[in-house]
N, C-alpha and C positions, 0 to 999 in steps of 0.2 A: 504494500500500500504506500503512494505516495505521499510523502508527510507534505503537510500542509503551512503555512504560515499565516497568521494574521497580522499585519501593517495596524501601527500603532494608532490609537483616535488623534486625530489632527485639532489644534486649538481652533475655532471658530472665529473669532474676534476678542481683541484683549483690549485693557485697562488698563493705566500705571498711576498710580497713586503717588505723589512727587515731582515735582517742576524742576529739581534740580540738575542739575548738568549729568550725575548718573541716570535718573529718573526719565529725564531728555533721549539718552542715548538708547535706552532698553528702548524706549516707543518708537526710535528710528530703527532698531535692529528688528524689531516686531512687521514695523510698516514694508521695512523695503523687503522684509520676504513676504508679503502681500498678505498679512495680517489685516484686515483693519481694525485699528488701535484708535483709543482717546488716550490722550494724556488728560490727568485733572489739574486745569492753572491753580492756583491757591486764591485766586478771586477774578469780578469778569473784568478788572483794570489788568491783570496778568495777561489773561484770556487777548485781549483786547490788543495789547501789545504784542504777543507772540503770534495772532493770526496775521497782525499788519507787517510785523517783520517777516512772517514765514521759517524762522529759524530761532533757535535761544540766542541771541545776540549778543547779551552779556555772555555766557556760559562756554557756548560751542559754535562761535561766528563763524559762517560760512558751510555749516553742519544743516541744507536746507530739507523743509521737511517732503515728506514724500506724497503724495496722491492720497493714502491709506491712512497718515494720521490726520485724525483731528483734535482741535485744543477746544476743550470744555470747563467749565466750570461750576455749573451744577452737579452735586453729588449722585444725582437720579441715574444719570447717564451711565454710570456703570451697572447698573442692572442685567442690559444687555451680555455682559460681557461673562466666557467662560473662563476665563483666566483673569485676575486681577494681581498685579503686583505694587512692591512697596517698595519707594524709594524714597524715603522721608528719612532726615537724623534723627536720631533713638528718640530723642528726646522728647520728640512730636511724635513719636509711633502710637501710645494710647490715645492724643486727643485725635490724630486723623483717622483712628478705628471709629471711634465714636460717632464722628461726624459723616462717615460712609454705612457702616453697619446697618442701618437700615436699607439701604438700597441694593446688596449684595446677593443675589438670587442663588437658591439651592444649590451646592454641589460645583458651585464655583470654585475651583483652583486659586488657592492663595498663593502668592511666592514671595519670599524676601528677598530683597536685596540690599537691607540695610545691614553695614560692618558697624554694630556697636551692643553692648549691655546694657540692659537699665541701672539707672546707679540705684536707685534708692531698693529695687529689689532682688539683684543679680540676674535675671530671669535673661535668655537669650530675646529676640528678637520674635521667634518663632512661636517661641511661648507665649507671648503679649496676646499674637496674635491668634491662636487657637486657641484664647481663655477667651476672649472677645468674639469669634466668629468659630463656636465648636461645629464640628461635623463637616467641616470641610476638609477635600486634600491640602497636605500644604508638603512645600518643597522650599527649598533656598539657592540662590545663586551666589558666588562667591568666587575670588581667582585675581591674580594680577592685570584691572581691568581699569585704566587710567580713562576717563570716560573722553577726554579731546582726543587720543589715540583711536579708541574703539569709533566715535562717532566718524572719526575720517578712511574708515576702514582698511588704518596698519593692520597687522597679521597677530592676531589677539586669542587667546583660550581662555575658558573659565569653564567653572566646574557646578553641575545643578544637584544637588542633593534630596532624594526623598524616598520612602517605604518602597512604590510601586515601580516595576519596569515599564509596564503600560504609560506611567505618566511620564519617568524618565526618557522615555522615547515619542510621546508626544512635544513635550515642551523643549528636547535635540531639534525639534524638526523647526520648533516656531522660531528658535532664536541661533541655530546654526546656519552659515554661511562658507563662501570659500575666505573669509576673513577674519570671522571670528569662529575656532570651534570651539565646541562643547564638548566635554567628557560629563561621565554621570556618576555618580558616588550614592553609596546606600545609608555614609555615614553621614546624617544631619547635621547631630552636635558637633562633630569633627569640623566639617566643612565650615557651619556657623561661627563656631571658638574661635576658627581658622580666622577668618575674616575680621573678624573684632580685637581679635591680640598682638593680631601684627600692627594694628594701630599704634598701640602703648609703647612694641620694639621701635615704629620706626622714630617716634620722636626721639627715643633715647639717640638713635642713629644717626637725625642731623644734629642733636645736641654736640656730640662728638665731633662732626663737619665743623663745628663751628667754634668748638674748642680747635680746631686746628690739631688734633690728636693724629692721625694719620691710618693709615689703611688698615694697620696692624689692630690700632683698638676698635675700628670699625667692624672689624672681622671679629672681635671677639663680641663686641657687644650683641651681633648681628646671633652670632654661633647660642649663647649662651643664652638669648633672649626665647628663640628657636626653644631650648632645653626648658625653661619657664614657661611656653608658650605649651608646650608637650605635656607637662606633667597637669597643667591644670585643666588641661581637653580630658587627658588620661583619668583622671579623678572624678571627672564630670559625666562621663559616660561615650567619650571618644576613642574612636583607634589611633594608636600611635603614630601609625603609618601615614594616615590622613595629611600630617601637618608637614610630612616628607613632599608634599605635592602641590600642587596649582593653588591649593588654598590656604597651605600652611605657606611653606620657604618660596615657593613664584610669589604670592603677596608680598611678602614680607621685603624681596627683593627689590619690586617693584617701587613699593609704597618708601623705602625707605634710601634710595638712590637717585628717583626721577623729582626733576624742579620743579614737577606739576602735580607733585604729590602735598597736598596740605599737614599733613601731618609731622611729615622731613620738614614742612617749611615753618612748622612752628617748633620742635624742635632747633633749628637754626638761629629762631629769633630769641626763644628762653636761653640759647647758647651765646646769646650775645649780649643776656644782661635784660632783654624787655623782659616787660611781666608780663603776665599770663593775659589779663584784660585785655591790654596793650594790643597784643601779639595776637588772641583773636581777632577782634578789631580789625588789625591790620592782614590777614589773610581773609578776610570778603567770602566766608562759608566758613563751613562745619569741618572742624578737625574735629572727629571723632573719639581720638585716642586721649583727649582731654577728659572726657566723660567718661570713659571706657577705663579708664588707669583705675580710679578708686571702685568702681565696681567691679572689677575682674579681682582688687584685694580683697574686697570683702566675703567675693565666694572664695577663694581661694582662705581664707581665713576658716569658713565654714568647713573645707573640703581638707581641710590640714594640709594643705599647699605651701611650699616656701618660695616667695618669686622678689627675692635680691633686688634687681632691676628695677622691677614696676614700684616698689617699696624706695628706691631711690627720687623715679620721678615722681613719684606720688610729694617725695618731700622737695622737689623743688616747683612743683607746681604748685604747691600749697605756701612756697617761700620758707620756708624752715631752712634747706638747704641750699649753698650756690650750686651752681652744676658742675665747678671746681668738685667743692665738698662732698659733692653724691659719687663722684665718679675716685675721689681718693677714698671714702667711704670703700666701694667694692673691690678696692686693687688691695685692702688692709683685711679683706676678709681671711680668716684661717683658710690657707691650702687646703684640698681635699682630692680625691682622686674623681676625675672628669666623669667618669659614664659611668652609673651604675649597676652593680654585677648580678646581681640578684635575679633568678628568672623571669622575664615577664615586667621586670621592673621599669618606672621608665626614667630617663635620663633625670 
């Protein structure tokens, strides 16, 4: 008997939840493989401005939109859709559920694509969202994915995370191209951690840049951040493996070496003495890894985690410490032997 195959359910029309310049990109990678997509503006004066430009202007000029997206701003508007995703900063993640949750129809595909923790309750991203909208599928996307790169279609990967093969291979199809591919992971919390932790490494990383420390401490910081970032996926309920890949060390890479990375770019400025206010302020969006630093301590405090690093920038972002001080802080730590031996243990 000849075996048969069945081709995976193809998304119908999607939804992205976030104006921002990631948020921007996923609705152009949806559109131009002939998705049709809404982006929701954040109000109809957004609305109003991105239809007359035809592109995010500020964000991703010259990123024009396709035939297939449209900009809305009534929350109604996603009802239609069988895929809705989230590209909001953490921070806004519960009040934008809020504000959509009624309009969200049955059996709708949730996806995240926001890199960050809730501080006040550790909780992933993913979590927010299936306490808010139970009974849906949900998945995550995650990977070294600089959103001006992606939207101009360099040659980009990222990684979608979720329970089902069925969905894993619908949502390959909505957002794969010969420019950006997709791989698919079964591990969530792996993928999700992934994406939120390398935040925290990369500021430490242009903190360093900007100490003018040089390649060698960049590489440990980079290395040993990575080993932080492992242990509290691993505690949490992630595979080790995971943070070996496009959503652990390619982010981490990514986020913490390129100039168009927000995160390295405050990093740089706390490295140069501005304060924290300051230095948001002065990078015009959401560095993540500012929010993400004291709740990734806190679970990690829950989960008997020890994460050196994040505990350093926690105290220079809070001013306790200089970035002198944090950084002679961990070079005065006891010796110890690098990986750990123990089976199954993780670094």
């Amino acid at each position: 008997m000849t075996a048969t195959t069945t081709a995976p359910p193809r998304v119908r029309r999607a939804a992205v939840v976030g104006s921002t310049g990631w948020g921007t990109t996923l609705a152009l990678l949806l559109a131009r493989n002939k998705v049709p997509t809404t982006l929701l503006a954040r109000d109809a004066v957004e609305q109003a401005r991105l239809r007359a430009a035809g592109e995010h202007e500020r964000r991703l000029p010259g990123a024009r939109f396709p035939e297939d997206l449209a900009v809305e701003a009534a929350p109604a508007v996603i009802a239609e859709a069988d895929l809705l995703c989230f590209a909001v900063p953490s921070r806004t993640m519960a009040e934008n559920l809020e504000r959509i949750a009624p309009h969200v129809a049955p059996g709708t595909v949730l996806l995240s694509a926001t890199k960050g923790i809730e501080r006040e309750s550790g909780r992933r991203m993913s979590e927010i969202i299936t306490e808010a909208l139970p009974g849906h599928p949900i998945a995550v996307l995650s990977g070294p994915n600089l959103s001006r790169e992606v939207a101009a279609s360099l040659p980009s990967t990222t990684v979608i995370a979720c329970a089902s093969g069925d969905l894993a291979g619908a949502l390959r199809i909505a957002f794969h191209s010969n420019s950006f591919r997709v791989y698919s992971s079964t591990d969530l919390v792996g993928v999700e951690l992934g994406g939120a932790l390398k935040n925290v490494i990369a500021i430490a990383g242009g903190i360093v840049d900007a100490l003018g420390y040089g390649d060698n401490a960049k590489a440990a910081i980079l290395t040993r951040g990575l080993a932080e970032m492992t242990r509290l996926g691993v505690a949490a309920g992630a595979e080790a493996l995971t943070f070996q890949g496009l959503a652990g060390v390619g982010d981490l890479i990514a986020s913490a070496y390129s100039p168009l990375a927000r995160n390295r770019r405050l990093g740089e400025l706390l490295g140069r003495g501005v304060a924290l206010e300051a230095a948001l302020a002065e990078l015009d969006g959401t560095a993540e890894g500012a929010v993400t630093t004291p709740a990734a301590l806190a679970l990690a405090g829950r989960l008997g985690v020890e994460m050196p690093i994040a505990e350093g920038l926690a105290a220079i972002l809070a001013g306790r410490l200089s970035p002198e001080e944090a950084v002679r802080a961990l070079m005065e730590r006891l010796p110890k032997p690098e990986l750990a031996v123990a089976p199954g243990a993780a670094l």
